[in-house]
C-alpha positions in Angstrom: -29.6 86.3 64.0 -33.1 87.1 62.9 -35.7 87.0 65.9 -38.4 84.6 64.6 -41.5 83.7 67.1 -40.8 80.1 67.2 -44.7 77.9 66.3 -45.8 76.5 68.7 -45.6 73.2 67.5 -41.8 73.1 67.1 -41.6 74.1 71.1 -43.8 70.9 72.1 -41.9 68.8 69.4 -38.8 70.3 70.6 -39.4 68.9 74.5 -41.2 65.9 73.6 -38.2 64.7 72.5 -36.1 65.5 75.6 -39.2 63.7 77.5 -39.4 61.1 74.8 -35.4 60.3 75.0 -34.1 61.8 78.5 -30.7 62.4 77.2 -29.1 65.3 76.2 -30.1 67.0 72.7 -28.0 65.8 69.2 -26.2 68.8 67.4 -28.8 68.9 64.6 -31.9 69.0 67.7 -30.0 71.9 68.5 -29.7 73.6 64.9 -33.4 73.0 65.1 -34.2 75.0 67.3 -31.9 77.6 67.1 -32.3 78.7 63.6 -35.5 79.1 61.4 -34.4 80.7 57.9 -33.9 79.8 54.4 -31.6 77.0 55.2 -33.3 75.6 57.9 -36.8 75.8 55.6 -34.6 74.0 52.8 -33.3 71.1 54.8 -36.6 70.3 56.3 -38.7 70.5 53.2 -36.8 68.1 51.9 -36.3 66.0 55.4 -40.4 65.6 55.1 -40.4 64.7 51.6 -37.8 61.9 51.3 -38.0 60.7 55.2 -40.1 57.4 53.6 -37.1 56.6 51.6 -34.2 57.2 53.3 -36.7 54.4 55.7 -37.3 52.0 53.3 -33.7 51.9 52.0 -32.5 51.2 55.7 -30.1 54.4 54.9 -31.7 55.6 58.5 -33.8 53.9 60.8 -37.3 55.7 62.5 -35.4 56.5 65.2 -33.0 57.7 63.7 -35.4 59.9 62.3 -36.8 60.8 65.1 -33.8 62.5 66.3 -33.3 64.2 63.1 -30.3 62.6 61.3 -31.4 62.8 57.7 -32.1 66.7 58.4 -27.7 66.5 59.1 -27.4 64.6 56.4 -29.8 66.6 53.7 -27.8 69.2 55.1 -24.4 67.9 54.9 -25.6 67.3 50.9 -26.7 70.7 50.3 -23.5 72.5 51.8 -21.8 70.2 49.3 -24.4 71.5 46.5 -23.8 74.8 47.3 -19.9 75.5 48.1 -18.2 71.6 47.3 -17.2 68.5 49.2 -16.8 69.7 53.1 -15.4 68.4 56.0 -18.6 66.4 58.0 -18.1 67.8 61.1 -20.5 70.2 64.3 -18.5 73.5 63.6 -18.9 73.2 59.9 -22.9 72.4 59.6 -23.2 75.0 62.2 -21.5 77.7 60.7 -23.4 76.6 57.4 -27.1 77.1 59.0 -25.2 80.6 60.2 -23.8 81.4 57.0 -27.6 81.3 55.3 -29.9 81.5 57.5 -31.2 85.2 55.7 -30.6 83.4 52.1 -29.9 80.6 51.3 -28.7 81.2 47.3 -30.5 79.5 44.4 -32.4 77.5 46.9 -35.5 76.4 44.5 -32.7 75.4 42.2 -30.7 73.4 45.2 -34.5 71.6 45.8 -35.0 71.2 42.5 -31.7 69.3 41.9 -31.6 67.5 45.1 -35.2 65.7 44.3 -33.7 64.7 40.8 -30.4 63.6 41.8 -32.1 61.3 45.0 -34.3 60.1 41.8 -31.9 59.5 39.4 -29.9 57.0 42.1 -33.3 55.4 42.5 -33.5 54.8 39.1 -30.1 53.5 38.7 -31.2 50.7 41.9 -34.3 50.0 41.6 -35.6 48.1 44.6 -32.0 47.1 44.9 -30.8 49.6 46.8 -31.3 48.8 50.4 -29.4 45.5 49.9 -26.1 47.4 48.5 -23.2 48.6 50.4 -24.4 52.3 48.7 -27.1 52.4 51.3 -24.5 53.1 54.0 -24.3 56.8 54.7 -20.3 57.0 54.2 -20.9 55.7 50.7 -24.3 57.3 49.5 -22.9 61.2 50.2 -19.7 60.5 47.4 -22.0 58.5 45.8 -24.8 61.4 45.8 -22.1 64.1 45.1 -20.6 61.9 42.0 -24.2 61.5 40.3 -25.0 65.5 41.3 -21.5 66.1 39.4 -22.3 64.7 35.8 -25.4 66.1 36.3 -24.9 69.6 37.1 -21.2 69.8 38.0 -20.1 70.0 41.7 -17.9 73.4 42.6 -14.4 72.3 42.7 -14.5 69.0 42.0 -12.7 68.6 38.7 -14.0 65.1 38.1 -14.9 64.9 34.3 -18.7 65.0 33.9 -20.3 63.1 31.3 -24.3 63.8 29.8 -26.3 60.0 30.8 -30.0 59.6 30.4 -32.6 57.0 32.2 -31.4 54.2 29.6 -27.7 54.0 30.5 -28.7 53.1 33.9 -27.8 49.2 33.6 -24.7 49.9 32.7 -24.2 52.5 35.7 -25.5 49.9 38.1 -22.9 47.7 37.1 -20.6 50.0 37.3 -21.2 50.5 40.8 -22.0 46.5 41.5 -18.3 46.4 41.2 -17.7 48.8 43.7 -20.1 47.2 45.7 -18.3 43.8 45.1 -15.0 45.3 45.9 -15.8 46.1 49.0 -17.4 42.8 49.8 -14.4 40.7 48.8 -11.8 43.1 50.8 -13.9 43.1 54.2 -14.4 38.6 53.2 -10.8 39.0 52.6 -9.3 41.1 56.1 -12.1 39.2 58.3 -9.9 35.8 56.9 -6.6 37.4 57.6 -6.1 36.8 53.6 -4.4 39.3 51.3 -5.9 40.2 48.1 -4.4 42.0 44.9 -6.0 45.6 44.4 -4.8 48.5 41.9 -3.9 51.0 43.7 -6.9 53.5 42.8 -8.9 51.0 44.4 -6.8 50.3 47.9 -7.2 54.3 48.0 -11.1 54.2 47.4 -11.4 51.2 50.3 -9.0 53.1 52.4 -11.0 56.5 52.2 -14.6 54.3 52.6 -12.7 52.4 55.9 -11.1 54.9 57.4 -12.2 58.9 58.6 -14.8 59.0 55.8 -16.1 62.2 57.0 -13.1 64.6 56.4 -13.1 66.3 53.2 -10.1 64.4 51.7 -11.0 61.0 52.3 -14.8 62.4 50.5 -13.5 64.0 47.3 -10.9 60.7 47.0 -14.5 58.2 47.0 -16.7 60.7 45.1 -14.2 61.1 42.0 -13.7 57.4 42.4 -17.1 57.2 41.4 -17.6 59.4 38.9 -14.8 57.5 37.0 -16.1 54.2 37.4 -19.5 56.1 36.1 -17.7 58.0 33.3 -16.2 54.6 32.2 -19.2 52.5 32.0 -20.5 55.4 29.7 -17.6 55.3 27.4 -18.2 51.7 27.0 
């Protein structure tokens, strides 16, 4: 690990928080101020810029914030960008900020991408997206990933990919309206003690979303669940 004289600023920030909180440090906290290289630089560029919507979209709340949670989470997204769909877990983000700390590989690209892709799922919303079950952080990464994918293609997801511009955006909002509904009517359905007739694609998206959304499996099965719903609606 590089020895970088840490700004002053980050050191008062750093125990501001401790003062601020009085409980013991989050894993990201801890990231923070352990590592300061091209990763690091990445995640927090972006953590600045996109903080005000990642508010406004009640995705995360200030405190939240605060405590650094959308810096995990940019970071979660641009370990995806970079090597695929990994497992969301300490070890893994860890060794990630280890991994490229000296360089961080095509990171203006990464940047680049990751401001059009957060822009293109704006676009598909519209001010609806706060009020969608999309703004929930176990749907928004597959969700993220799936639109990243036709895009710009994921590394080893084999999900086909299909060329959309700013116009076919009704139709890929109402593509994922029906996801959104689907989830609706199954949690009206299990909170009644009813049974409800699903295919069985989507009792194995609703499982994945329920249940242990953060391991790699259960993220690849809701991202390429996406990006056929997606693909679809463009066919049509």
């Amino acid at each position: 690990m590089r020895r970088i004289q840490v700004p002053d600023n980050e050191v008062y920030d750093l125990f501001a928080r401790i003062n601020t909180y009085s409980e013991k440090l989050k894993p990201q906290e801890l990231r923070n101020a352990k590592w300061f290289g091209d990763f690091k630089s990445s995640v927090y560029l972006l953590s600045k810029e996109f903080s005000t919507f990642f508010v406004e979209n009640k995705i995360f709340t200030p405190k939240l914030i605060l405590r650094m949670a959308e810096a995990e989470y940019i970071s979660e997204l641009l370990l995806a960008m970079q090597e695929g769909i990994r497992q969301g877990d300490r070890r893994t983000l860890d060794n990630c900020y280890k991994t490229y700390d000296d360089d961080f590989p095509s990171r203006k690209t990464h940047e680049k991408r990751f401001r059009e892709t957060i822009d293109t799922i704006k676009g598909i919303f519209g001010d609806d997206l706060p009020q969608s079950e999309f703004s929930a952080i176990r749907l928004l990464y597959p969700l993220f990933c799936a639109i990243y994918h036709l895009k710009y293609g994921l590394p080893r997801l084999r999900s086909t990919r299909k060329v959309f511009r700013a116009t076919d955006n009704p139709r890929l909002k109402s593509a994922l309206e029906t996801l959104d509904d689907l989830i609706t009517r199954i949690k009206e359905a299990e909170a009644d003690h009813e049974e409800i007739s699903l295919s069985s694609d989507d009792r194995k998206f609703y499982d994945a979303y329920s249940v242990h959304w953060v391991h790699a499996d259960k993220r690849t099965t809701l991202t390429e669940h996406i990006c056929k719903k997606l693909t679809k609606a463009l066919d049509e």
